[in-house]
VEXDREN-2710 file (C-alpha; in Angstrom, 1 decimal):
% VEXDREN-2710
k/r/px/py/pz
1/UNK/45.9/13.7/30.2
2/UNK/44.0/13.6/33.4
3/UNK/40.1/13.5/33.7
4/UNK/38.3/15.9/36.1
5/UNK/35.7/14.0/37.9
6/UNK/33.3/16.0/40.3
7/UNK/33.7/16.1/43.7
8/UNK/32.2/12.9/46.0
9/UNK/30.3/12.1/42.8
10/UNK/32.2/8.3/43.2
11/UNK/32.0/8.1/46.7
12/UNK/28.2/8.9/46.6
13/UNK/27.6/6.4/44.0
14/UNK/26.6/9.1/41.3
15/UNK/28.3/8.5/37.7
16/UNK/28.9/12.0/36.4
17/UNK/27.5/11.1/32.9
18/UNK/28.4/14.4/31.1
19/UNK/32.0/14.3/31.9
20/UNK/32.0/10.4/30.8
21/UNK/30.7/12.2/27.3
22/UNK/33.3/15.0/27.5
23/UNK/35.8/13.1/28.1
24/UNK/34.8/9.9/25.3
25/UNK/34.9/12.8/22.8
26/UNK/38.2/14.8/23.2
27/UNK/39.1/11.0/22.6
28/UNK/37.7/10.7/19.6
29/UNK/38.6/14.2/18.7
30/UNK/42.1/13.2/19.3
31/UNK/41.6/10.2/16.9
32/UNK/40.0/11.2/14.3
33/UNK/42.2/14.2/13.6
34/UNK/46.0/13.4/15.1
35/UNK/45.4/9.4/13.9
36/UNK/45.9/8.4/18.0
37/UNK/44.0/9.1/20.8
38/UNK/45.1/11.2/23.6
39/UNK/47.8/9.7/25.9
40/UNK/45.7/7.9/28.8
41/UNK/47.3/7.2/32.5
42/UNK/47.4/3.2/33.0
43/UNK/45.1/3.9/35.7
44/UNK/42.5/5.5/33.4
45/UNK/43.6/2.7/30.6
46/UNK/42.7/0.2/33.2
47/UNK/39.1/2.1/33.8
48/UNK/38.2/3.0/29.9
49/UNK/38.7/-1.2/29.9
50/UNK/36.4/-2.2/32.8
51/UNK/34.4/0.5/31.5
52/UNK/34.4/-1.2/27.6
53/UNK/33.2/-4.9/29.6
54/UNK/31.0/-3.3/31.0
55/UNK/29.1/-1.5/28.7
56/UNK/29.2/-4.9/26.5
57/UNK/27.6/-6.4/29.8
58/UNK/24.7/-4.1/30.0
59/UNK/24.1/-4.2/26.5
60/UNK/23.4/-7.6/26.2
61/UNK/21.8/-7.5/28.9
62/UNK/19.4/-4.5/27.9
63/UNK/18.8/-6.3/24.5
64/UNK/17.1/-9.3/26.5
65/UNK/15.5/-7.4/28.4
66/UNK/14.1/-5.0/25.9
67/UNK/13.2/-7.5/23.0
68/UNK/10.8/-10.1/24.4
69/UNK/11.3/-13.4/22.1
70/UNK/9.4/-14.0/19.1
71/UNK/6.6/-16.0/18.6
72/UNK/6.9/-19.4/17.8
73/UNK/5.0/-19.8/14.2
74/UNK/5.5/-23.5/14.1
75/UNK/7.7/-24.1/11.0
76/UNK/3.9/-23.7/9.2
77/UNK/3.4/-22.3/5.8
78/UNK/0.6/-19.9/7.1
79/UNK/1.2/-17.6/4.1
80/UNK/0.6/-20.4/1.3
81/UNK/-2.6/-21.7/3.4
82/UNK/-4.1/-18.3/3.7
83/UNK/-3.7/-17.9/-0.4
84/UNK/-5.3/-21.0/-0.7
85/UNK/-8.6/-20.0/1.2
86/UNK/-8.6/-16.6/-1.0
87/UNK/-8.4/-19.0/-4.2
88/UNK/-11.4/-21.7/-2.6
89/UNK/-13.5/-18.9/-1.7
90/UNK/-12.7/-16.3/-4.2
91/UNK/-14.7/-12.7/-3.9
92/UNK/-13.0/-10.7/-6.3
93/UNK/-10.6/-9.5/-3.4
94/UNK/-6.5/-9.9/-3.3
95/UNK/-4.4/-11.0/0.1
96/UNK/-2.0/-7.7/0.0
97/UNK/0.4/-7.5/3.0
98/UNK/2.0/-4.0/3.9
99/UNK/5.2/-4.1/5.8
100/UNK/6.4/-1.7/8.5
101/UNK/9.6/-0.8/9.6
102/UNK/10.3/-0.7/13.5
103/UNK/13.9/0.2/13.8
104/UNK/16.1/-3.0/13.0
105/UNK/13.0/-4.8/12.8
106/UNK/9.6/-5.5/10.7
107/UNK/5.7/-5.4/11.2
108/UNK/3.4/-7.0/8.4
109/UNK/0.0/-6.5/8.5
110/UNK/-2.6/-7.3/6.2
111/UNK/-6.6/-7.6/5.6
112/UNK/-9.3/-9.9/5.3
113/UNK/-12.3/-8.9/3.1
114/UNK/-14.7/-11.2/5.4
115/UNK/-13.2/-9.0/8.1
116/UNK/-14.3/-5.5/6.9
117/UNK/-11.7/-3.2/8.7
118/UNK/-10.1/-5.3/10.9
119/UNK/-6.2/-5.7/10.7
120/UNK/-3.8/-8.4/11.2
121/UNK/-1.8/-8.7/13.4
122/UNK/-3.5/-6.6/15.7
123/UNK/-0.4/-6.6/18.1
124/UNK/2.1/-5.4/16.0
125/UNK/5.0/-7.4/17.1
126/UNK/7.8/-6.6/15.6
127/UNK/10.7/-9.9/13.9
128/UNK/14.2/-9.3/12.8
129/UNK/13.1/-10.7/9.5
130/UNK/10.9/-9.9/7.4
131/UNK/9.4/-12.7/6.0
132/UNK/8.2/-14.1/9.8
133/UNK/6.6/-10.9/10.1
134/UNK/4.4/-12.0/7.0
135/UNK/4.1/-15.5/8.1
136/UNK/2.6/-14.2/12.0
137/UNK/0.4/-11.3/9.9
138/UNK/-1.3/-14.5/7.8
139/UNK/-1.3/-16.7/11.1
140/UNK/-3.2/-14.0/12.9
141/UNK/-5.9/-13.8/9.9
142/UNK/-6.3/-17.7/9.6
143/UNK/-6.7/-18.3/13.5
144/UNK/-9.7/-15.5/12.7
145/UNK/-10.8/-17.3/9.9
146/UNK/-11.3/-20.6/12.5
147/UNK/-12.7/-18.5/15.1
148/UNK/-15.2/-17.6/13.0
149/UNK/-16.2/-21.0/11.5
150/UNK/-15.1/-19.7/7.8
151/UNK/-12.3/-21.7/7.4
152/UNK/-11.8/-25.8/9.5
153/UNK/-9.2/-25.2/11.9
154/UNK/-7.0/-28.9/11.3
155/UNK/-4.4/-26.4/9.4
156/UNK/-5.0/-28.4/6.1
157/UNK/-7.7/-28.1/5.1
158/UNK/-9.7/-24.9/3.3
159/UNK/-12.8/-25.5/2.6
160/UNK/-15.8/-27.3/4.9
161/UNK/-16.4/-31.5/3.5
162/UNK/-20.0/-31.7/2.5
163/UNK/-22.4/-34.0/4.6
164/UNK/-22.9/-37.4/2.2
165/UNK/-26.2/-38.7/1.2
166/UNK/-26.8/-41.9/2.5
167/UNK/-28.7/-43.2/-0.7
168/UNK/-32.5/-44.6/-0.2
169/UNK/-32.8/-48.5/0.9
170/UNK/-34.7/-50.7/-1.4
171/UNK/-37.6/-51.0/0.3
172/UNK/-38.4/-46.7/1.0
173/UNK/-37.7/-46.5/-2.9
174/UNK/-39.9/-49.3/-4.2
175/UNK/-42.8/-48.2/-1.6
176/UNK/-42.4/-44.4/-3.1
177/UNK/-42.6/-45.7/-6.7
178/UNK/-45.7/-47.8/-6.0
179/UNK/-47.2/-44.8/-4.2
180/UNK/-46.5/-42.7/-7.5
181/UNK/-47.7/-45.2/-10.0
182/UNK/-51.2/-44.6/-11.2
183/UNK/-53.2/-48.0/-11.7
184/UNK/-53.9/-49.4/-14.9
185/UNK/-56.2/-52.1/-16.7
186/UNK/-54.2/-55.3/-17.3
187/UNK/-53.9/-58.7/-16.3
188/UNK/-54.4/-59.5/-12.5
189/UNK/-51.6/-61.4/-11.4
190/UNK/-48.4/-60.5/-13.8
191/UNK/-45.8/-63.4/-13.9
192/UNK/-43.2/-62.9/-10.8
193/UNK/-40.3/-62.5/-13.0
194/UNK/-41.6/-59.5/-14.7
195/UNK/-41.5/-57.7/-11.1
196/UNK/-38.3/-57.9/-10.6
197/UNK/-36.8/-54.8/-12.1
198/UNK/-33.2/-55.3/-13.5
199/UNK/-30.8/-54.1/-11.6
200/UNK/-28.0/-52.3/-13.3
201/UNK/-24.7/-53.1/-12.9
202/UNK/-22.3/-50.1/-11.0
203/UNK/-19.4/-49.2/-13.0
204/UNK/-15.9/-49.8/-11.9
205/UNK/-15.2/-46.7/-11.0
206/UNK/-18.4/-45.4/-8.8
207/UNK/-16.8/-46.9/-5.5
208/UNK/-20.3/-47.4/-4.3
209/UNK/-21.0/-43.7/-4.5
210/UNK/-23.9/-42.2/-5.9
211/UNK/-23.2/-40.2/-8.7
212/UNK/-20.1/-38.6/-10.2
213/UNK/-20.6/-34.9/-11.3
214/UNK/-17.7/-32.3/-10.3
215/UNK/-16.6/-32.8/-6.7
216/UNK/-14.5/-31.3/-4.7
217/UNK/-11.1/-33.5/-3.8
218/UNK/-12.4/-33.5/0.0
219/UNK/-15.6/-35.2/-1.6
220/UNK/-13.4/-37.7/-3.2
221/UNK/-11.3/-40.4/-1.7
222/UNK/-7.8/-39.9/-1.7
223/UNK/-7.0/-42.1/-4.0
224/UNK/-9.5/-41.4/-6.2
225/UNK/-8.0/-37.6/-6.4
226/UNK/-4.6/-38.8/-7.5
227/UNK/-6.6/-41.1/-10.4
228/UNK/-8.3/-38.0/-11.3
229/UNK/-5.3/-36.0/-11.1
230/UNK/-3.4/-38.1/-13.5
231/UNK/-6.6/-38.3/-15.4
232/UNK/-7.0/-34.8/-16.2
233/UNK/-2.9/-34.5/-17.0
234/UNK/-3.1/-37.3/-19.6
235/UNK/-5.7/-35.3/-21.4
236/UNK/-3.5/-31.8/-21.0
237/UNK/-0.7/-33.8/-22.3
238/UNK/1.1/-33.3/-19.2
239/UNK/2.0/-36.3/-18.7
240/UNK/1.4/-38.1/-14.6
241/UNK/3.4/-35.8/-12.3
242/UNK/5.5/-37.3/-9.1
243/UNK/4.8/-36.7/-5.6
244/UNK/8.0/-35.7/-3.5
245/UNK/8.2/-35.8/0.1
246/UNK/10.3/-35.6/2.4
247/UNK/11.1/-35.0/6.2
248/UNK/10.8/-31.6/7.6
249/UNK/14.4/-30.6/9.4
250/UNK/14.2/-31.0/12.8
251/UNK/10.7/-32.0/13.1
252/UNK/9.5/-35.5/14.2
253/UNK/6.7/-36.9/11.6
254/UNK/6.5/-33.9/9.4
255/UNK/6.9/-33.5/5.7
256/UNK/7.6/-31.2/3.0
257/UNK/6.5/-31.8/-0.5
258/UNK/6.7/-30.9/-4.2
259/UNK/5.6/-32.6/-7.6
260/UNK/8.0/-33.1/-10.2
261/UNK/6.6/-32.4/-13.7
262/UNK/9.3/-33.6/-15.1
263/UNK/9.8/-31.2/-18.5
264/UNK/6.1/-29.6/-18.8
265/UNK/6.7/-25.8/-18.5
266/UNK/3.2/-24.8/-18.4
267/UNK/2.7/-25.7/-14.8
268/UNK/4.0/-23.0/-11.8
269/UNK/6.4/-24.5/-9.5
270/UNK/4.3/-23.6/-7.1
271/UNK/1.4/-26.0/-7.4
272/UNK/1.3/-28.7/-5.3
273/UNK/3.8/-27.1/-2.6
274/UNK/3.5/-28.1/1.1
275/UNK/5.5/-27.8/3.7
276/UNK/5.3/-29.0/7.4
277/UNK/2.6/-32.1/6.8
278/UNK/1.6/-34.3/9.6
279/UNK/3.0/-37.7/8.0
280/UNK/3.8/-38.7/4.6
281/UNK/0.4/-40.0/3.6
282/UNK/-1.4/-36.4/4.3
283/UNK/1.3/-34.4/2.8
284/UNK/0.9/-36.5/-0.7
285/UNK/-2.9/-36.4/-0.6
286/UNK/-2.8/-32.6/0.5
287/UNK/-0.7/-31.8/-2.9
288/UNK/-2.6/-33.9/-5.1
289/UNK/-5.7/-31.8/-3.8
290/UNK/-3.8/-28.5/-4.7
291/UNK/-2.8/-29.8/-8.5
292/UNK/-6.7/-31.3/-9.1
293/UNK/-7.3/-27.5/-7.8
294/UNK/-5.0/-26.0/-10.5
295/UNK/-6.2/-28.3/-13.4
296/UNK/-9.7/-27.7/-12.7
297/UNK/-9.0/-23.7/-12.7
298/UNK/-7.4/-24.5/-16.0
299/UNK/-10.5/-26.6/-18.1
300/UNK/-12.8/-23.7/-16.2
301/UNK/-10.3/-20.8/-17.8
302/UNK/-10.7/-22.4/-21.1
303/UNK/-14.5/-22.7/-21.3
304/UNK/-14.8/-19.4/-20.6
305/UNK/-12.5/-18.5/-22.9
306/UNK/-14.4/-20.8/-25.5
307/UNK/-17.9/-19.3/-24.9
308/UNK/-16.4/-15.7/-25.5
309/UNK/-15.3/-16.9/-28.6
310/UNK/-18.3/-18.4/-29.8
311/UNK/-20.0/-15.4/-28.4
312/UNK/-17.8/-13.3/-30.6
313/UNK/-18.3/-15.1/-33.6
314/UNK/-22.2/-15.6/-33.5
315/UNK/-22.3/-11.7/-33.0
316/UNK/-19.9/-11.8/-35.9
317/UNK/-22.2/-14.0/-37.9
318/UNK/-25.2/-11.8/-36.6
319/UNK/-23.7/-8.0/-37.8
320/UNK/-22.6/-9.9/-41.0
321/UNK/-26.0/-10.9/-42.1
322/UNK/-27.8/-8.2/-41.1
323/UNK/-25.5/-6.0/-43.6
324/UNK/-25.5/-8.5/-46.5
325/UNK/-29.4/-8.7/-46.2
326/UNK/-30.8/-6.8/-49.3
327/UNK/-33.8/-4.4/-49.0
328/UNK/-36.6/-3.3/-51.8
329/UNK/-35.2/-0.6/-53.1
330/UNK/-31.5/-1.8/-53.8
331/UNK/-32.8/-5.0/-55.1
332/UNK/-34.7/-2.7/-57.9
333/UNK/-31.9/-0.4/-58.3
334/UNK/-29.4/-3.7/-59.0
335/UNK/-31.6/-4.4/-61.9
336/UNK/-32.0/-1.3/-63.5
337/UNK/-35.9/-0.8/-63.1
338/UNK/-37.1/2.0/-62.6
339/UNK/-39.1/1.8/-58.8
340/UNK/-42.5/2.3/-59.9
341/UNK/-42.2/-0.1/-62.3
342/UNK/-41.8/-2.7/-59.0
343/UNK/-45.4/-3.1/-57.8
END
């Protein structure tokens, strides 16, 4: 079968697109109902071909063009770090992400309650998978979060480490205590080894610090988080759990970590997960914050529950009382006198 092709439209350099069309589908006409297309000339054999390289050409060519590359997110976990600011600086609020189709590709977005309307990403760009679209959406809100001095912006961290107290030197503390001490009648001159005050001996465990009470792990030292860690699991019955790491593929001094609880069930999987750590050292001491994090959640869970209960049970106590509690008139009527006989 020969093609018709308009007159000078080659020779002018104009592509007759409409007869391209026609022609493509009496071809698949021809195919889809007599099982073989219609017979073509070698000539137009030879074109359809060029034709077929061509349009592979441009394609490929058109995709490049067309879909700018993605953006590089840095093999980070932004997701996980995001849900760990929510948890530090909890406001009743939930990280929900709402996922968009754009052809054969995805937008995520999602909100910040410290940003009021605000939506991340505000860009919308669009990744063949969906799960780097959630990953940029939760990049987007932490780089706000740093921008806006709510969150430190190392890419660990989640919360702000308090200043430290530098305690008071000797002689500030004794002057103060003089200057608070009333006088009093005595002898003159008391013996010089009753002015010394006994120093008391620091426990093994303050490190120098002042003062224990419940500190964050980026109070603490590191080591003195894992201690406290494996603390706090004795006493669950946990038992100590084990610090994994290991190197990041295809990245130079980074680390990916997990703890191994061995058989305990009651612990998520998810605790103490880290991936893409600047050296070994930070990637343990960055999961033994997340578990002391997790256990702490737990004890404060519990005591709430407990002071519910006892709430519970001294209203019990309360109603009971109050019901069992006789008054005047049944207390005659149980003994079978007559009221005015009570006076």
């Amino acid at each position: 079968m020969a093609a018709s092709s308009p007159q000078d439209a080659s020779d002018q350099g104009v592509i007759d697109w409409a007869g391209l069309r026609k022609l493509i589908g009496l071809q698949e006409y021809q195919q889809l109902n007599f099982m073989q297309p219609e017979q073509l000339t070698p000539a137009q054999l030879r074109t359809f071909t060029e034709l077929n390289r061509a349009t592979s050409a441009a394609l490929e060519m058109l995709s490049n063009t067309v879909a700018p590359e993605e953006p590089n997110l840095g093999g980070k976990d932004w997701v996980s770090l995001l849900q760990r600011y929510r948890d530090a600086h909890g406001d009743g609020s939930h990280i929900i992400y709402k996922d968009e189709s754009r052809g054969l590709k995805w937008c995520t977005f999602t909100k910040l309650s410290e940003a009021g309307d605000l939506v991340f990403p505000r860009d919308a760009f669009p990744f063949s998978r969906k799960k780097d679209a959630k990953q940029y959406a939760a990049n987007k809100a932490v780089e706000w979060l740093m921008a806006n001095q709510l969150m430190p912006d190392d890419g660990v961290n989640v919360t702000f480490k308090k200043p430290k107290e530098c305690p008071p030197t000797p002689s500030s503390a004794n002057a103060a205590v003089v200057a608070a001490t009333p006088p009093k009648p005595g002898p003159a001159s008391p013996p010089a080894a009753a002015a010394k005050s006994p120093q008391t001996p620091k426990s093994r465990g303050s490190r120098g610090r002042s003062g224990s009470g419940d500190k964050s792990p980026d109070d603490s030292d590191d080591d003195n988080v894992i201690i406290q860690v494996e603390k706090m699991c004795r006493s669950f019955g946990y038992g100590v759990p084990r610090y994994i790491v290991t190197p990041a593929e295809n990245s130079q001094n980074m680390f990916n970590g997990r703890v191994n609880w061995g058989d305990e069930w009651r612990v998520p999987e998810s605790v103490g997960v880290v991936t893409s750590i600047y050296g070994r050292k930070p990637a343990r001491d960055l999961m033994a914050q997340e578990v002391l994090h997790h256990l702490r959640e737990v004890v404060k869970r519990e005591r709430e529950a407990q002071k519910e209960e006892a709430m519970r049970m001294l209203k019990s106590q309360q109603n009971a009382a109050a019901t069992a509690k006789p008054t005047s008139s049944s207390w005659g009527r149980g003994l079978g006198w007559p009221m005015s006989s009570i006076r």
